[in-house]
N, C-alpha and C positions, 0 to 999 in steps of 0.2 A: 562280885556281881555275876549272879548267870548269866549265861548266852540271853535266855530267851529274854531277861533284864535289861541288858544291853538292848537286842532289836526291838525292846517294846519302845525303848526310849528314842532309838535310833526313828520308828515308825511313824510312833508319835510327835517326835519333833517335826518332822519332813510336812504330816500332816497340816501341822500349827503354820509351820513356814509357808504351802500352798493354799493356807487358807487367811493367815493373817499377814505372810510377813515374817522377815528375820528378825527386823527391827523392834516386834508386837508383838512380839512374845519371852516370858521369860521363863528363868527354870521354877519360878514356883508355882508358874501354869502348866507345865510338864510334871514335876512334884505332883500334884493334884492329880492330872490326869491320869498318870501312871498308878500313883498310888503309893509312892517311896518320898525318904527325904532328899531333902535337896543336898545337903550333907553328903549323901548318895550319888546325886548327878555327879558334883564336883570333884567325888574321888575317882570317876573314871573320864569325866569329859572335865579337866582341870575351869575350863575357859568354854563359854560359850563358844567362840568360834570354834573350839574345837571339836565342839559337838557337831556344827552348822559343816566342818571339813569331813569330817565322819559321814555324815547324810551326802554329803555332793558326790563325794569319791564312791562312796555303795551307789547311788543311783546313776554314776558315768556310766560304772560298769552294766549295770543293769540294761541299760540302753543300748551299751556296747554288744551284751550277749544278745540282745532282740535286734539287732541286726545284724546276727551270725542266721539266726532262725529267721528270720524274715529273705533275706540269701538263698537259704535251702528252701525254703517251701516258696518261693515263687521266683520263676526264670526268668519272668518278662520284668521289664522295668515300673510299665502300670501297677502293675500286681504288687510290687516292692513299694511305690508309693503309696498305693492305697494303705499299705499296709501299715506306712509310716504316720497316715493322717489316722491309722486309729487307734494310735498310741494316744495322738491328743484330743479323740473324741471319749477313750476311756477317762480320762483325766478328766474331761472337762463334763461326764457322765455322773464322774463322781463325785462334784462338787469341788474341784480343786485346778487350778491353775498350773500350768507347766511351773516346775520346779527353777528352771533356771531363769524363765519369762519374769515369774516373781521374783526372782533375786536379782535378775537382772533392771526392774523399777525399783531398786533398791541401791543401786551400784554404789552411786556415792556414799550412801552410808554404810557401806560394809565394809569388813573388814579385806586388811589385802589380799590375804588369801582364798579368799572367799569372793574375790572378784575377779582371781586369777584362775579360778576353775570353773565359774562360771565364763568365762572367756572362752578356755579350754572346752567347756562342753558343748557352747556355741559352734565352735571351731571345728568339732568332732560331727556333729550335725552337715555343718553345714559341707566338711569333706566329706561323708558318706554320701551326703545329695549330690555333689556333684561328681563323684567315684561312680554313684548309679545312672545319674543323667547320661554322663559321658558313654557309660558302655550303651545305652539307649540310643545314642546317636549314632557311636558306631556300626551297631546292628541296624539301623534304620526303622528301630522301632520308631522315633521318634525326631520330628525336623530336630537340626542343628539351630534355629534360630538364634538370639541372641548369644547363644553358649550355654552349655551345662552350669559354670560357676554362679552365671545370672542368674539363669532358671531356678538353682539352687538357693539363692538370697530371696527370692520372690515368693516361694514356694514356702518358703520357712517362714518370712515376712506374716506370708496368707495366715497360715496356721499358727502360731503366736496369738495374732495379733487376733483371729477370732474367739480365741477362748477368753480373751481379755474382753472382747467387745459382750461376750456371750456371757461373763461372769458380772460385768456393770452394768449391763441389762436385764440381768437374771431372767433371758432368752433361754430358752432350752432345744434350738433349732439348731442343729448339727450341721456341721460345714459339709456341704453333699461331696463324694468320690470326683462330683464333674468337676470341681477346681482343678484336681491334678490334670485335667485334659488338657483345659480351657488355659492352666501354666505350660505346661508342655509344648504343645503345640500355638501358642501364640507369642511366646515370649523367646 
């Protein structure tokens, strides 16, 4: 299978997963959509899950590198989270749900590995926000209130849990920049 065979499948699964579910889709809707046989999926992604490990571990990283770049292009801690929440306004722009949000309303039914990096990527989030909080506090950008790790679970909470609201309401009203203050500074 080519490269660009592989990421088509890789892309369009991930799409299927933020838009139906891990559970809601299967390979002969990706078959289709791609436009190969399923025959085909399974000689490179054996197992379902293994295809759903594939899409989690490329998108960790993906998030990992945009908060290398998100680091460099802004000092300040606002500026990093703003920067953070428009990860999940692109997402939620483009008609799809946070990747790990949805698999994470899936937990139980997933597979283990598959709820073991979804953990992991919760985990990975949720260290950066409080890796950024904390330097925010030290600098005095920002009160110490509750703690950085709080701040961090709230803030994450906030942004999750509005693309979910904004996707079963099929609202198209964007979580404004002010939540990052209004977390910040009161929590």
């Amino acid at each position: 299978m080519a490269v660009g065979t592989r990421d088509a499948l890789i892309k369009t699964a991930e799409n299927l997963m933020r838009t139906r579910g891990y559970t809601a889709f299967s390979y002969a809707d990706l078959s289709e959509a791609v436009g190969i046989r399923k025959a085909s999926i399974h000689h490179h992604f054996p197992a379902k899950e293994d295809l759903g490990a594939a899409i989690v571990e490329e998108y960790i990283e993906r998030v990992r590198a945009e908060f290398g770049r998100i680091e460099l292009q802004h000092e300040h801690v606002i500026g990093r989270l703003e920067a953070f929440l428009q990860i999940f306004r692109s997402s939620s722009d483009g008609g799809l749900l946070p990747l790990c949000g949805a698999l994470a309303a899936e937990m139980s039914a997933l597979p283990l590995s598959l709820q073991q990096l979804t953990r992991q990527f919760f985990a990975m989030q949720l260290d950066w926000l409080t890796k950024t909080l904390a330097h925010g506090i030290t600098l005095k950008e920002i009160p110490e209130g509750s703690g950085a790790k709080h701040k961090a679970f709230i803030l994450l909470s906030i942004l999750e849990g509005s693309c979910f609201i904004n996707w079963a309401t099929n609202d198209k009203d964007p979580l404004s920049p002010s939540v990052i203050r209004l977390v910040v500074n009161n929590a």
